[in-house]
N, C-alpha and C positions, 0 to 999 in steps of 0.2 A: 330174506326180504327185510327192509329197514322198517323202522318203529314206523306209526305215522303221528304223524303232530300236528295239532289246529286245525286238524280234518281237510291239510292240504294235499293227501293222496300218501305212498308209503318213501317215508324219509329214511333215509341212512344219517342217523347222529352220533359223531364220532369224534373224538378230538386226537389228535395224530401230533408226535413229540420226534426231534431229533436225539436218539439217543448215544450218550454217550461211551465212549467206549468204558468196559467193566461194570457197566449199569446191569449188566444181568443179577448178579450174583447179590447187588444190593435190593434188587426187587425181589427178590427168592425169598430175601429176610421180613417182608414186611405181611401183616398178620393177614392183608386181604389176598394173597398170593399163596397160605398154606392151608392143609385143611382145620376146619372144615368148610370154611369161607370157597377155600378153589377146589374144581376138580382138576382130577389129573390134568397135565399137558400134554397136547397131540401136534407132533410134527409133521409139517406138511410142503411137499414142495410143488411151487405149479408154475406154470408157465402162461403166459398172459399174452393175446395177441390184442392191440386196439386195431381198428379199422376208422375207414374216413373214406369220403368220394376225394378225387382228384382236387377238383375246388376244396376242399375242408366246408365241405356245408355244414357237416356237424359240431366243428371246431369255432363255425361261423354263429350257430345257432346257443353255443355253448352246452354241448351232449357231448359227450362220450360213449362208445359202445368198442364192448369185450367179450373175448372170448380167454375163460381162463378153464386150464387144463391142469386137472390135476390124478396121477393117475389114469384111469379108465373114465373118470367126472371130466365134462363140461358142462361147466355154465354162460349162458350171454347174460350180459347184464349191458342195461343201458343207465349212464348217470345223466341229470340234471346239473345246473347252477346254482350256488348257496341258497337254503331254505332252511327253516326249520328256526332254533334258539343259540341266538349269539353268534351267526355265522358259524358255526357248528355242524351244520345240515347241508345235505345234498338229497335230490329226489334219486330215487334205486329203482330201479324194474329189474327181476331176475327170473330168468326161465331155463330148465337144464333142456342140454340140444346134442344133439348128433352126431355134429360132425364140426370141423375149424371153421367152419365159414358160418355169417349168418345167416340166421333162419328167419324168412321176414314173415313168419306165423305168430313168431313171436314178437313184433312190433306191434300190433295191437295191443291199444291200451295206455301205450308207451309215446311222448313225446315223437319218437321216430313217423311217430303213423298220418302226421300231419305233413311229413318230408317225403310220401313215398314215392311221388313221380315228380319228375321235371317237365321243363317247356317241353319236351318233345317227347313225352311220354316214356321216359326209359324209368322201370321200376327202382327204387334207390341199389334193394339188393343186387340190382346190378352193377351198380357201379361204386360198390364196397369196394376198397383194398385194401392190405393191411398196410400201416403205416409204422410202427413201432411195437414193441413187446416189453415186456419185464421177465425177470427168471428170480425167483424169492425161493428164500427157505423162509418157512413162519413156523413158530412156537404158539402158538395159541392158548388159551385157557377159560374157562367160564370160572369168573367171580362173582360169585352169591353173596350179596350184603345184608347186613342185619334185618335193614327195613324193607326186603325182599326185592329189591332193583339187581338185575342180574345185568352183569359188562363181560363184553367178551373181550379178554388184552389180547394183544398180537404181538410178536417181536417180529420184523421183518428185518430180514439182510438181503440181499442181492444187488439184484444191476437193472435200470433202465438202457435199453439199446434199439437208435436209431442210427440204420444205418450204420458208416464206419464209426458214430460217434458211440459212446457209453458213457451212464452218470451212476453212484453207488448208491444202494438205498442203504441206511441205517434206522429204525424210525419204532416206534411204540404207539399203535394204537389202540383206542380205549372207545370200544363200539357199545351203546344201549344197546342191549335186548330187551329190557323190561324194567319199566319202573319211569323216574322222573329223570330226564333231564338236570337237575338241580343235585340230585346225587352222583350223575355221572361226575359235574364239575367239582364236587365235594371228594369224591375218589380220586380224582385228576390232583387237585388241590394237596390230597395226603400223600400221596405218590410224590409230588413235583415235592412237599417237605425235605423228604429223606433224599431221594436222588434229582438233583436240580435238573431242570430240563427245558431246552426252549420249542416255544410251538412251533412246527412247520404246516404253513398255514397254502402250500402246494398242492394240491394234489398228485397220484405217480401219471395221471394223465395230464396234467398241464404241464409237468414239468418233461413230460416224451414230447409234446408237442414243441417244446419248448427248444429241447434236445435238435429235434429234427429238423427245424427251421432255425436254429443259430441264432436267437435272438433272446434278447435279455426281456425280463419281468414288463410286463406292462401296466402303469397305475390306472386306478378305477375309480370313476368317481362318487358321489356321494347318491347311496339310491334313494328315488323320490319317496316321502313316505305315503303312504295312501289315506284316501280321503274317506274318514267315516265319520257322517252326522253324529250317530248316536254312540260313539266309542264312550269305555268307561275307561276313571281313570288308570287301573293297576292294570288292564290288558295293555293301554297306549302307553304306559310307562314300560311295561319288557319291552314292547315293541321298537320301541324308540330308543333304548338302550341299546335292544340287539341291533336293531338296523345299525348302529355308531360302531359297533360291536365287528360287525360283518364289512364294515365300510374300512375299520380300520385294519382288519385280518386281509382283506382283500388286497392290502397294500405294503403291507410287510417285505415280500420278495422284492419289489421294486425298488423299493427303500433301501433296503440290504444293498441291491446291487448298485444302489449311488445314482439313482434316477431322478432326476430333479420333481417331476412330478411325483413321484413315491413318497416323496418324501413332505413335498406341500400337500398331496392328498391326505398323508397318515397325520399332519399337524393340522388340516381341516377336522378328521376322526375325532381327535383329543376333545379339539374346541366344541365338537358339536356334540360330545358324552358329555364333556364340561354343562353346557347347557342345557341340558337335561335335566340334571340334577340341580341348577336351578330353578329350574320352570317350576319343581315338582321339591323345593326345597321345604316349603311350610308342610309339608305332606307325609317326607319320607322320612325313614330312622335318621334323628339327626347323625348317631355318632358312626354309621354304616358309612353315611353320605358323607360324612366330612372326611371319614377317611378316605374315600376314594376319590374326591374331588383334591385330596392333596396327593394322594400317589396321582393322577393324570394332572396333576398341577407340577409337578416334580419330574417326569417322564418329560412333558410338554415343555420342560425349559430345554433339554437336549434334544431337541425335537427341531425349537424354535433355532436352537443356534444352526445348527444344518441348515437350515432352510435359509436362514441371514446369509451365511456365508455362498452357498446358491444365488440369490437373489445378486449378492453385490458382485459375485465373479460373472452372474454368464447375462447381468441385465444391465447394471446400473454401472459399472466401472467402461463396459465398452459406450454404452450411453456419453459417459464424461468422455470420454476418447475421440470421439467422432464431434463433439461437440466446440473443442477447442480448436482455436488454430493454429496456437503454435507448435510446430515441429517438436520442437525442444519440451515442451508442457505436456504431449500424446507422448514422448519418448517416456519419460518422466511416470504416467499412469500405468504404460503398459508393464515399466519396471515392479511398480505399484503392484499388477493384477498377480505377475510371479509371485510374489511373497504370499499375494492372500491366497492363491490356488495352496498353496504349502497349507495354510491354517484352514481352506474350506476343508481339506483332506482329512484333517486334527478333528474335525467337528465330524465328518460321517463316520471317520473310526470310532468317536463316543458315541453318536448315534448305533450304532452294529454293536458296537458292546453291551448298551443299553438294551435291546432288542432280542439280545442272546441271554440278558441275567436274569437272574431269579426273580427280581421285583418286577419287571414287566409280566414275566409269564403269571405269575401270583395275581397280579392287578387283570389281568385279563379273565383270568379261570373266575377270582373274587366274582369280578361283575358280574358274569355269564351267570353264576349260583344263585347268586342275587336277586336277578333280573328274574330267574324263573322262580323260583321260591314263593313268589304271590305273597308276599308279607313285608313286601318291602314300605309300602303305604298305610299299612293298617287298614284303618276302619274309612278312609279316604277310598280306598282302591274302588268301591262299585260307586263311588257318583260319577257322575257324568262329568264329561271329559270340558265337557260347552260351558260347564259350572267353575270349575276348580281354573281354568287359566287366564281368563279376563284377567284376573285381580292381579295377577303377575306379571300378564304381557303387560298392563297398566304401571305395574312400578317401574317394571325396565323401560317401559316409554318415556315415563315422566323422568328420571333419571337420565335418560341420552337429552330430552327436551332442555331441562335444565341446565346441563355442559352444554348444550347447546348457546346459552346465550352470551352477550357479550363477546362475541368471538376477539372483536379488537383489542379488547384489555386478557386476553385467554394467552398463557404461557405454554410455551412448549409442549412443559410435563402434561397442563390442563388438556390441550387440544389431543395429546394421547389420550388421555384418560376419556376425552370424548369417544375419539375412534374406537377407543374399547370396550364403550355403552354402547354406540350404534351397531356395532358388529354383533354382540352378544346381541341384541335387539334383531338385527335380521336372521338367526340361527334361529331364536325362540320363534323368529312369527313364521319360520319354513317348518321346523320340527313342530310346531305346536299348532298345526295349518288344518287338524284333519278336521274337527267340526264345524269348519266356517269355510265363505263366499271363497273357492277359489279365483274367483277374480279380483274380488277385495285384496285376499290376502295379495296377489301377484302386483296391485298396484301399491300397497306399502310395501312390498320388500325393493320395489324399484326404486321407491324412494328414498330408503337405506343404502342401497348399492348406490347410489349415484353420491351419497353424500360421505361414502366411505372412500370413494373415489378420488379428491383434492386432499383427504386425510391421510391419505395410501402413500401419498405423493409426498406431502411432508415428513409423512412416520420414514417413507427412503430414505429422505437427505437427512435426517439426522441420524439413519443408522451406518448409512455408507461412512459417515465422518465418523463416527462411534468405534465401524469396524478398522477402518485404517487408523485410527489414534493405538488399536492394538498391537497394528504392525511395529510403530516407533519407538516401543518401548524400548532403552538399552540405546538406541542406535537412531536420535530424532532427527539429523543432520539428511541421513540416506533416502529421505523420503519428504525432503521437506518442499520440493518444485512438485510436485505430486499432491500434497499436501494443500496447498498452496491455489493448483489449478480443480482439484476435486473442491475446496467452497468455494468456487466461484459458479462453478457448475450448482452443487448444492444453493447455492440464495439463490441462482436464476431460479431452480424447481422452486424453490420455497415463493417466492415470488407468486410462481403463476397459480401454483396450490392456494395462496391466501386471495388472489385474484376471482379463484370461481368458486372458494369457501360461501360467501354469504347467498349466493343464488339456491346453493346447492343446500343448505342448511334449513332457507324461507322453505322451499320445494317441501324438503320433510318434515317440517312445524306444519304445513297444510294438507299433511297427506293425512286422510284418515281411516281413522282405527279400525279394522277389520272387526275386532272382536265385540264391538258396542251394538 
């Protein structure tokens, strides 16, 4: 059974690694792997069936349920959706059973027991069928740490198989059984030193499902945080960390796979940890926070260039295309959009590279420790949550308010530098939303989002001209009717962007403060 955490029922916290090939023999060497730290290693091989109704109700509701065999053992076990610290967590129900098929005795209790009849009364267990399997060898071990937190590692190898399809597992997982969370990532952290390793932030059931339906990652968006009057501040800081935390792990495969939204999801993640560690900057270890607002400040530029390059190939270049008339000036762009598909390519390989190295996985484990650790605030952490962020959302207002004026005499550079006050201004008043009017808060971030909206539109045109200045390099002749026809397109956006700037700007100077 999984640990349980924040008294939300019993959680499986685990952080699961792709391992690389000959990482065994490097993990044999490191002191939490020999004794008296480990016990022996017990090999295991089992066999795992998932189940799902016809419709994927389960797949629909986000559960999973298995039966794993191993030996003469089974067990069912039903999983949940992320929970727990730093997207780390998954809810566990396990019960050993009888026989391949499941046991709906054992659904009481379980997520499942709210699913067990349909419209026409047919009980679920009946209209179980298995959908996919795994076949694992695991190596297993319990790790006893100094400060008494026991991890149970797994080396898994084998095969997911749906169908005629099959996918390999290679993977390292790193399961609490006792202790804090904050040491698991601490152990994670030592391990990932010696043998670099990136996160696989799949599970073997999303990715069967995944398998069996032929379909690539899907991005997720940002989860709402929940509303507590009386939150203190060091619970709402893990909280809001993890949630960034979970937001950005949940987006990882998609991104990998080159998904446009994966990829603006996981650079929404950045900016809203980015934010975070503002809100809560007079609060937190300076030199903890600064260093992590510069590793997600640094991650976040390759981040940002993928998504640029996105943005200008599948929005804004066919935008200029359709917008011109001449023949010759759309022949002209679409030559254009070839060359940049070449350089969007350039940017999601650094993007995946990024994603696979060491510094990301480091920055990710970092935070997760971090976040749970309870000292990341100090002697801040128990006031009140209602107390500590006024004064902040208050600078960052007064700061976007400021860029704000003058828009007519406002430079380019300046009117960014706007868009990048308002924007950090509506992340802080969504993440920082729990002890206040959720109606308040929903009518100022409306007014941020509308005003980020003709700034959205400017920040395009000067990045579409930005991106294709890089195509020319070497070679400025090949692109120069292309050239030529994308700022003509660009001033007209610029135009209409600076046309609904000052309405949209009065709007958020009169919108008021939630938090007064």
């Amino acid at each position: 059974m999984g640990r349980k955490h924040d008294g939300a029922g019993p959680v499986e916290i685990e952080v699961s690694f792709r391992l690389p090939e000959g990482a065994e023999a490097a993990l044999a060497t490191l002191p939490a792997f020999q004794p008296p730290l480990a016990a022996p290693a017990e090999a295991v091989r089992a066999r795992t069936t998932y189940f799902d109704t016809p419709d994927r109700l389960l797949l629909r509701h986000r559960l999973a349920l298995r039966i794993r065999r191993s030996g003469r053992q089974r067990v069912q076990t039903v999983k949940s959706g992320a929970a727990g610290p730093g997207g780390f967590g998954r809810g566990e129900w396990e019960a050993p059973v009888a026989r391949d098929r499941p046991d709906p005795a054992a659904f009481a209790g379980t997520p499942l027991a709210a699913l067990d009849l349909d419209s026409s009364g047919r009980a679920l267990a009946d209209r179980l069928e298995p959908v996919f399997t795994t076949e694992i060898d695991r190596r297993r071990q319990l790790l006893h740490l100094p400060d008494g937190t026991v991890v149970e590692a797994a080396l898994d190898t084998g095969v997911i198989r749906a169908g005629a399809s099959s996918r390999p597992v290679r993977e390292l997982e790193l399961e609490l059984k006792q202790g804090s969370p904050a040491a698991l990532f601490r152990l994670a952290l030592e391990i990932h030193a010696v043998v670099p390793l990136a996160i696989e932030a799949e599970s073997k059931a999303a990715r069967g499902y995944r398998l069996l339906a032929g379909t690539a990652p899907a991005a997720e968006p940002a989860p709402a945080p929940a509303r507590d009057p009386s939150a203190r501040s060091g619970a709402a800081f893990a909280a809001m960390l993890g949630n960034g935390l979970r937001h950005l792990l949940a987006n990882l495969p998609a991104a990998m796979a080159g998904g446009l939204e994966g990829v603006h999801q996981l650079r929404v993640a950045l900016r809203r940890l980015r934010t975070v560690l503002a809100l809560f900057r007079e609060a937190a270890e300076p030199s903890a926070a600064a260093a992590f607002d510069a590793g997600l400040r640094r991650a976040g530029r390759v981040f940002g260039e993928a998504r640029d390059w996105d943005v200008f190939c599948a929005e804004l270049l066919p935008e200029a295309i359709t917008s011109v008339a001449e023949p010759a000036a759309a022949e002209a762009l679409r030559r254009l959009r070839t060359d940049a598909e070449r350089a969007r390519e350039q940017a999601h390989a650094a993007l995946r590279a990024e994603l696979e190295g060491p510094a990301f996985t480091a920055l990710v484990l970092g935070l997760a420790a971090w976040a749970e650790e309870g000292r990341a605030l100090g002697g801040e952490r128990r006031k009140p949550l209602a107390r500590l962020l006024p004064d902040r959302l208050r600078r960052l207002a007064r700061r976007a308010r400021r860029r704000a004026r003058h828009l007519g005499r406002r430079s380019d550079a300046e009117l960014h530098g706007l868009r990048r006050s308002v924007r950090k201004l509506r992340f802080a008043a969504e993440l920082g939303a729990a002890p206040f009017r959720p109606k308040r808060v929903k009518r100022y971030r409306r007014a941020t989002k509308a005003l980020l909206a003709p700034l959205g539109m400017l920040n395009d045109a000067g990045m579409a001209l930005r991106l294709a200045g890089t195509l020319e390099a070497g070679e400025p002749a090949r692109h120069e009717a292309a050239r030529a026809a994308l700022a003509r397109w660009a001033e007209a956006r610029r135009a209409t962007a600076l046309a609904r700037l000052p309405e949209a700007r009065d709007a958020f100077r009169n919108a008021r403060a939630f938090w007064d």
